[in-house]
C-alpha positions in Angstrom: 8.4 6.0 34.8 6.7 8.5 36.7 3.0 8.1 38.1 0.5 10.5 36.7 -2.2 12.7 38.3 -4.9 9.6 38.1 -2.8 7.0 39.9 -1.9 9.5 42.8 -5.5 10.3 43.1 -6.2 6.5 44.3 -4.0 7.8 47.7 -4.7 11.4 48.1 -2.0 13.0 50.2 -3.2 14.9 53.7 -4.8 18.7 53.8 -2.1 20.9 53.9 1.0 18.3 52.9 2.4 20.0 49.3 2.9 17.4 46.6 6.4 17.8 45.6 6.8 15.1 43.1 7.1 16.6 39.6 4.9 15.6 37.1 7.6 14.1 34.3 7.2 13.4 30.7 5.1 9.8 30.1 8.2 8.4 28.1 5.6 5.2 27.6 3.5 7.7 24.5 6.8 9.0 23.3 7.7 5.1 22.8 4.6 4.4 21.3 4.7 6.9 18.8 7.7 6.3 17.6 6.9 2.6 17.4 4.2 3.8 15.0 6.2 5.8 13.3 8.8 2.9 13.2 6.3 0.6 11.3 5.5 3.1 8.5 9.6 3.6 8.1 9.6 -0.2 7.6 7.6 0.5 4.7 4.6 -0.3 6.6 5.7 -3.6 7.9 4.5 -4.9 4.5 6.9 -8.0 4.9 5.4 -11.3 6.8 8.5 -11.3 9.1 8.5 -7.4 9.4 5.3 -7.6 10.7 5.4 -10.6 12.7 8.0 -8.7 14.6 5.9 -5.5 15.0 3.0 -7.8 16.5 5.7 -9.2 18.8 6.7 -5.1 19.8 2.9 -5.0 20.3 2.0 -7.5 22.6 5.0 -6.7 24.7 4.4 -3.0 24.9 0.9 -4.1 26.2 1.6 -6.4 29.0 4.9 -3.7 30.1 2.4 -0.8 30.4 -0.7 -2.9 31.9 1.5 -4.8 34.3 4.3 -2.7 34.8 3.3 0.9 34.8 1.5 2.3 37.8 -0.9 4.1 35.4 -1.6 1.2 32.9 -2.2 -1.2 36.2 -4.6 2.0 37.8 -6.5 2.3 34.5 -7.2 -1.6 33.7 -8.8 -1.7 37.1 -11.4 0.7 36.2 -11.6 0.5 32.3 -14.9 -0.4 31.1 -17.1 -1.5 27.8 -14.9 -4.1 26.3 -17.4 -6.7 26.4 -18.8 -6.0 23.8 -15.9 -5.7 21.2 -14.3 -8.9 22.5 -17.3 -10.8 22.1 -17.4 -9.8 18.8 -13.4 -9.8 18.3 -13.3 -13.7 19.3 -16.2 -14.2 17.3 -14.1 -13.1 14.4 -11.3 -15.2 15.8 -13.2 -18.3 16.4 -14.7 -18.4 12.5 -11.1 -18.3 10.8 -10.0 -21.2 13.3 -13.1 -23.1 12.4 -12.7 -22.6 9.0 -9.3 -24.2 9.0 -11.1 -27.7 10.2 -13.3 -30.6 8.4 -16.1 -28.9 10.6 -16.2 -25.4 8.5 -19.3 -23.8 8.1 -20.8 -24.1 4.3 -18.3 -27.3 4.1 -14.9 -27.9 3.1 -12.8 -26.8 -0.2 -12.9 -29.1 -2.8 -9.2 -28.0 -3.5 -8.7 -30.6 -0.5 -9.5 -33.7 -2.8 -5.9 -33.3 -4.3 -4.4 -33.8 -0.9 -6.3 -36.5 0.1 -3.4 -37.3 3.4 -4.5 -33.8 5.2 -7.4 -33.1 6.7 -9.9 -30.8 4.9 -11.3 -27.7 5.4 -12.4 -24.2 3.6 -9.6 -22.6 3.4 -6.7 -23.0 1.1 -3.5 -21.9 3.0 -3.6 -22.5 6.9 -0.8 -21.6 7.4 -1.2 -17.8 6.3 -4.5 -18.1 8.6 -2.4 -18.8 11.2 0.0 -15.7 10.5 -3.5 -13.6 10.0 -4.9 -14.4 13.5 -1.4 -13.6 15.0 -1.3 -10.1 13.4 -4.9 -9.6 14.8 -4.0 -10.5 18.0 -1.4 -7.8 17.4 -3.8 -5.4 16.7 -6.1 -6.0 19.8 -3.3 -5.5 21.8 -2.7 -2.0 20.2 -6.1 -1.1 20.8 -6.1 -2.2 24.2 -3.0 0.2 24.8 -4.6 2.9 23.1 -8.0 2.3 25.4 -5.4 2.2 28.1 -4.2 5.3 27.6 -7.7 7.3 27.0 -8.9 6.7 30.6 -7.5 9.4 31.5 -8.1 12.5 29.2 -5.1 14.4 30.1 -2.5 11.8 29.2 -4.9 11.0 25.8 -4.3 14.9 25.5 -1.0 14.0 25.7 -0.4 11.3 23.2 -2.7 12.8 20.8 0.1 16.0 20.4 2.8 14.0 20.5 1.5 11.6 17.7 0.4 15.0 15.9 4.0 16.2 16.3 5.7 13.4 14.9 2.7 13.5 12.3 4.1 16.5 11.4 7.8 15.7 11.0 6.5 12.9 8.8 4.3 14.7 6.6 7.7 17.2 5.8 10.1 14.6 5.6 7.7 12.9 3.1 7.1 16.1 1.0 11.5 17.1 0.9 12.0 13.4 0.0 9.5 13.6 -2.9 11.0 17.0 -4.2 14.3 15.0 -3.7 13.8 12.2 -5.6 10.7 11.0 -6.6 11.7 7.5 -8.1 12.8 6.3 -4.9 11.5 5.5 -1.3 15.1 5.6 1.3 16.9 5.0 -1.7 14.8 2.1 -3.4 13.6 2.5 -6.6 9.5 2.6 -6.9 7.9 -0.3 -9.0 4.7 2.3 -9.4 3.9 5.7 -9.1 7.3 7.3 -9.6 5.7 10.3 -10.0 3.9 10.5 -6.9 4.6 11.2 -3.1 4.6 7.5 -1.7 6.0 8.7 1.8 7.6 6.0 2.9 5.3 3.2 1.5 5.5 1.9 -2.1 2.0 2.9 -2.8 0.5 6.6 -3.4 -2.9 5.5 -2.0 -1.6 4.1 1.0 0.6 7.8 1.3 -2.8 9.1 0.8 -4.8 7.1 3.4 -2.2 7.9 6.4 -1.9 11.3 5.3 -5.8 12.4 5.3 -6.6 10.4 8.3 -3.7 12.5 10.5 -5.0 15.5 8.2 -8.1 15.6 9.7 -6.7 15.2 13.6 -4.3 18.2 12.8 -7.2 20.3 12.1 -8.6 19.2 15.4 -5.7 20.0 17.0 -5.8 23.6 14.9 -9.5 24.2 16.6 -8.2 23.5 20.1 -5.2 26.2 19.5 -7.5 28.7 17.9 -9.6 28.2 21.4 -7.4 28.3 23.8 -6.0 31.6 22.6 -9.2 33.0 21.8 -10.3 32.3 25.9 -8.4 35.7 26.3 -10.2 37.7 23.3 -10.1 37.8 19.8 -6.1 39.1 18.4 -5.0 37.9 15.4 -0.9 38.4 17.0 -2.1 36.0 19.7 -3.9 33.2 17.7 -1.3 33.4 14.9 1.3 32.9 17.3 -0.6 29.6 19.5 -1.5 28.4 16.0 0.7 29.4 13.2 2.9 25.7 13.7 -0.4 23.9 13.2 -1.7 25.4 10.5 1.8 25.3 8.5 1.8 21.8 9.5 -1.7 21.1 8.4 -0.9 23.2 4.7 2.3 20.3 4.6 0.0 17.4 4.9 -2.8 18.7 2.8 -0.1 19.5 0.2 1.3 15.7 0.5 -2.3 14.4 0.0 -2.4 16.2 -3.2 1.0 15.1 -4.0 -0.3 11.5 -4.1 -2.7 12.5 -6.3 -4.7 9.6 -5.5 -8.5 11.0 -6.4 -10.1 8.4 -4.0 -7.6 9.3 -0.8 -8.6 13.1 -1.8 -12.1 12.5 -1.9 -12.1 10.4 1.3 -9.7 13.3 3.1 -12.1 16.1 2.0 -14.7 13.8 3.3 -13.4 13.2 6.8 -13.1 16.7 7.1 -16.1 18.0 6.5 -17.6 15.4 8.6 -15.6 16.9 11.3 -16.3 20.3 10.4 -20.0 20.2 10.3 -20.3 17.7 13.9 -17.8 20.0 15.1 -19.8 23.3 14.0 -23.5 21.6 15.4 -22.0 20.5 18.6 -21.8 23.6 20.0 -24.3 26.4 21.2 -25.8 27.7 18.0 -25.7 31.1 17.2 -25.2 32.8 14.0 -22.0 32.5 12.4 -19.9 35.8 12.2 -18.5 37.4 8.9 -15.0 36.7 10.7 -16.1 32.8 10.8 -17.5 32.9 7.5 -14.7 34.6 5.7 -12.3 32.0 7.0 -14.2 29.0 6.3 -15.1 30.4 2.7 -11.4 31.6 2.2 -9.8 27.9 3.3 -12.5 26.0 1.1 -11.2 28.5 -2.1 -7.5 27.9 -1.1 -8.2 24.0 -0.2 -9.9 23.6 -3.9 -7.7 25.8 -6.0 -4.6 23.8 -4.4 -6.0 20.5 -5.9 -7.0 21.9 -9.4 -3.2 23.1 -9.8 -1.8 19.8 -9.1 -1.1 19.2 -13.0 -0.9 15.6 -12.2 -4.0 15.3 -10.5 -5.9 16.7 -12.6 -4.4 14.3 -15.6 -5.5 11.7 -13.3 -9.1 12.5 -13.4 -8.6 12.5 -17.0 -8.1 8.9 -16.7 -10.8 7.9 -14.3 -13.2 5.8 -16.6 -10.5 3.6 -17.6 -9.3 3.2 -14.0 -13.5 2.7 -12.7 -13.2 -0.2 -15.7 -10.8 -1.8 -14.2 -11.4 -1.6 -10.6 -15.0 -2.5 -11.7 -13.3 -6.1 -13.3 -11.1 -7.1 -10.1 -14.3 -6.3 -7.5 -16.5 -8.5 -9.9 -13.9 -11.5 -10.3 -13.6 -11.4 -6.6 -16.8 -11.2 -5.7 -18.2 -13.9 -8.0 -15.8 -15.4 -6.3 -16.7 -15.0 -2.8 -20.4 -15.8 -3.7 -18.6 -19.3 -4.5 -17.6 -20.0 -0.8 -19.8 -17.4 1.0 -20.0 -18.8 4.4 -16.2 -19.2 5.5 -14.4 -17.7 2.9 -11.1 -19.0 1.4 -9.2 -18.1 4.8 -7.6 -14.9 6.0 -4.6 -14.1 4.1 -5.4 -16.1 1.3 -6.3 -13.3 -1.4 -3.1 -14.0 -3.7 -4.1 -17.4 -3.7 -7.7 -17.1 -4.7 -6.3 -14.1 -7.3 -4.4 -17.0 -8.9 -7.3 -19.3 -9.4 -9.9 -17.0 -10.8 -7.2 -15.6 -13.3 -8.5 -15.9 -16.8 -7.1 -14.9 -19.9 -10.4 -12.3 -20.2 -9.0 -10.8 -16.8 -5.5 -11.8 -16.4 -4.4 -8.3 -17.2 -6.1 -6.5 -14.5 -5.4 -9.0 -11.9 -1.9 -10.8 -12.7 -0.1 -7.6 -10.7 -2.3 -6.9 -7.6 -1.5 -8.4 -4.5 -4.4 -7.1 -2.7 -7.7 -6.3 -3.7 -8.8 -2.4 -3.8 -11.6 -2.7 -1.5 -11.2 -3.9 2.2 -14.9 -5.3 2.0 -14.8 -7.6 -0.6 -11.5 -8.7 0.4 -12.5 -9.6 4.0 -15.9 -11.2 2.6 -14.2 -13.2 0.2 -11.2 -14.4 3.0 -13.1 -15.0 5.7 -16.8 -15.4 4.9 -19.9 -13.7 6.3 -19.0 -15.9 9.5 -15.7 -13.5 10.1 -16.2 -10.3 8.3 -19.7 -9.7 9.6 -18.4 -9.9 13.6 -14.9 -7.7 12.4 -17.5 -4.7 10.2 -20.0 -5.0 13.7 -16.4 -4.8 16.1 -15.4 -1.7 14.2 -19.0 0.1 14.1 -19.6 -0.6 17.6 -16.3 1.1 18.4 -17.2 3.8 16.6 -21.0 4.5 17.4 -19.5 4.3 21.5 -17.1 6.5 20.2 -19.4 9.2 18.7 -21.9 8.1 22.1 -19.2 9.6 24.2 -19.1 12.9 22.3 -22.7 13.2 24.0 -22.0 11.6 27.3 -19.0 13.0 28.7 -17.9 16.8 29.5 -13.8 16.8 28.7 -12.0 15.7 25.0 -15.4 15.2 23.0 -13.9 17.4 20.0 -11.3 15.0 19.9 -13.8 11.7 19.9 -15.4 13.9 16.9 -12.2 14.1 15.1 -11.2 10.3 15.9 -14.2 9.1 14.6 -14.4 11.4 11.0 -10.2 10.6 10.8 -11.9 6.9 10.4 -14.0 7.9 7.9 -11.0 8.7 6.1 -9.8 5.7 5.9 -13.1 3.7 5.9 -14.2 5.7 2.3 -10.6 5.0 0.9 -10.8 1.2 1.7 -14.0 0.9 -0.8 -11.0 1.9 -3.4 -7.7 0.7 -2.1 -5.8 -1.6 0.2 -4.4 0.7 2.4 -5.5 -1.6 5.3 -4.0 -4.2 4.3 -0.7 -2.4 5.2 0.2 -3.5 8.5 1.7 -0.3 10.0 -1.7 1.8 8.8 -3.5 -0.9 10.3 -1.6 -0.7 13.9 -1.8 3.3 13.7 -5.7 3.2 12.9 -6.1 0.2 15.7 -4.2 2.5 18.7 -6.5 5.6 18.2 -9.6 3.4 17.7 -8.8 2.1 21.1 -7.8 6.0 22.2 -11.2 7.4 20.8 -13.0 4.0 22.7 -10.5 4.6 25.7 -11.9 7.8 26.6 -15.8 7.5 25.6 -16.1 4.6 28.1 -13.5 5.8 31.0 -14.7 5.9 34.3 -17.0 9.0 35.6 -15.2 11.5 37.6 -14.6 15.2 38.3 -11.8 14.9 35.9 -14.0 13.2 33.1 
């Protein structure tokens, strides 16, 4: 693997000696990506085993580019602002694994009085702690390759198109495979949802979630094409010709979103993208917006809106959205009441099927007896791991994010793509107060890796090059 522009700056070569090494292509992102992409083909790593093996790819794929890479040992010598989110991370980490001891905060389970030969503690199933805390150490080593990568803008740059690009290939494979067949996922038949684009997951939402969040990065990656071929003046041959593949990709994931026709990953997609719009429009030099800018904003709201009102399943959906509020509304209650029972250290990471069992009633047995994952990330980290573990991991997360948008303000190169990182994750962060998508471990690696890319390049190093 060849070394990049940073790492050859740490030995600077004499006045008047050409460089002739070639600059090759980073195979390291092109591996990563498809890792990604590998995980969501798996359908989403939803299995224990399946994802115990992705964590496995994950930890490896750290240690070989930090260790063995002369970029990934040049860039952990200079990274920065990780105190913070480890502090906070092993705080997290530390509050599961006291949880699974007679020394738990808020005191033990009584469940443990029926097993009077082990030792007691607030959880109900260690061993699926244990299998939680290994897939979090998982993700931290995702995000640590993704903060790897953004110190150095140019090769972020880099992996952010080639993600984008295989993005893209997904979002049409998803949308033939749909028109195809829309009973089956690779050939197995759907449980739910048969009539709506699951990509390669057996959920809609989750379809959804993914989708919008690399929705809104594609139309980041659309403003950086219209740019850089407007530098040279304003011609429609020229822009349509830089831009034309983004925006027909960005048309084949908006279309997939609606396919879903999940009204909560909609919302949330519309969301992240306005977000990003408006930070995007007030971050630069104001002036008064031209008819030209007006007529295309106005024209792709009309298109965006009339697109989702002709979705005939979409709108039957909305039809239905009282009766779907009523019973979200009884699984959030059941669950919280629930977590207000043990509020301190939870009932353990991982241990939502089990706690869904006990609270089971025959006034709510109907809407809980089929989920295996509550609709709201929230709740469902409240009620697993207490206030003593979901409070560090929400903190973790918004710190990430605040030095995130911080960077947009402190630093001169890649702060439209720090914008769009940061309202992609509102994208999923409004879907999770509906859905589980998080709870999907290949979503969860994907989101994880451009947290850490967004972090990566707020906090890299100051330079001419930054």
């Amino acid at each position: 693997m060849a070394a990049d522009a940073e790492a050859r700056t740490l030995s600077p070569r004499k006045a008047g000696v050409p460089d002739t090494r070639r600059e090759q292509p980073d195979i390291s992102l092109a591996v990563l990506v498809l890792t990604l992409l590998a995980g969501h083909f798996a359908f989403g790593a939803n299995r224990t085993d399946t994802a115990l093996e992705f964590t496995l790819l994950y930890g490896v794929g750290f240690l070989v580019a930090r260790h063995l890479t002369s970029w990934g040992r040049a860039a952990a010598e200079r990274w920065r602002g990780l105190i913070t989110p480890a502090v906070l991370f092993g705080a997290v980490l530390a509050a599961a694994i006291l949880a699974m001891t007679p020394f738990a905060i808020g005191g033990r389970n009584p469940i443990w009085d029926f097993v009077p030969s082990a030792a007691p503690a607030a959880v109900l199933d260690k061993s699926a702690v244990i299998i939680e805390l290994i897939k979090l150490g998982g993700l931290a080593c995702i995000f640590c390759l993704g903060a790897l990568i953004g110190q150095q803008p140019e090769r972020g740059r880099r992996f952010l198109h080639f993600f984008l690009v295989a993005a893209a290939a997904y979002a049409c494979w998803a949308f033939v495979a749909h028109l195809a067949d829309p009973r089956t996922v690779m050939g197995v038949a759907k449980i739910f949802h048969r009539d709506r684009l699951t990509a390669s997951f057996l959920s809609a939402n989750s379809a959804a979630t993914l989708l919008g969040y690399v929705g809104v990065l594609m139309a980041a990656l659309l403003v950086e094409r219209i740019r850089d071929s407007a530098k040279q003046g304003w011609r429609l041959d020229r822009i349509a010709s830089a831009a034309g593949p983004t925006i027909i990709a960005l048309a084949v994931i908006l279309v997939g979103v609606v396919l879903t026709a999940s009204r909560a990953g909609l919302a949330a997609t519309a969301a992240g993208l306005i977000i990003f719009a408006v930070w995007e429009v007030f971050s630069q030099p104001w002036r008064r917006p031209s008819m030209r800018f007006l007529l295309i904003a106005g024209g792709s709201l009309i298109v965006i809106v009339a697109l989702g009102f002709s979705a005939n399943l979409l709108v039957s959906r909305l039809s239905d959205l009282s009766h779907d509020a009523q019973v979200r509304r009884e699984l959030f209650e059941s669950h919280w009441t629930a977590f207000r029972a043990s509020p301190w250290s939870g009932y353990g990471l991982g241990n939502f099927y089990a706690v869904n069992r006990l609270i089971a009633t025959s006034a709510n047995y109907e809407d809980l007896s089929y989920v295996r994952a509550l609709h709201n990330v929230y709740i469902q980290w409240l009620e697993e791991g207490g206030l003593t573990a979901a409070l560090p991991m929400f903190a973790c997360i918004g710190w990430i994010l605040f030095s995130t948008a911080l960077g947009t303000l402190r630093r001169r190169r890649m702060t439209m793509w720090m914008r769009a990182l940061v309202a992609a994750s509102a994208v999923i962060l409004v879907h999770g107060a509906t859905d589980y998508a998080l709870q999907v471990p290949s979503i969860a690696a994907t989101w994880a890796c451009l947290l850490g890319l967004g972090f990566g390049l707020a906090n890299a190093p100051r330079g001419e090059n930054v």
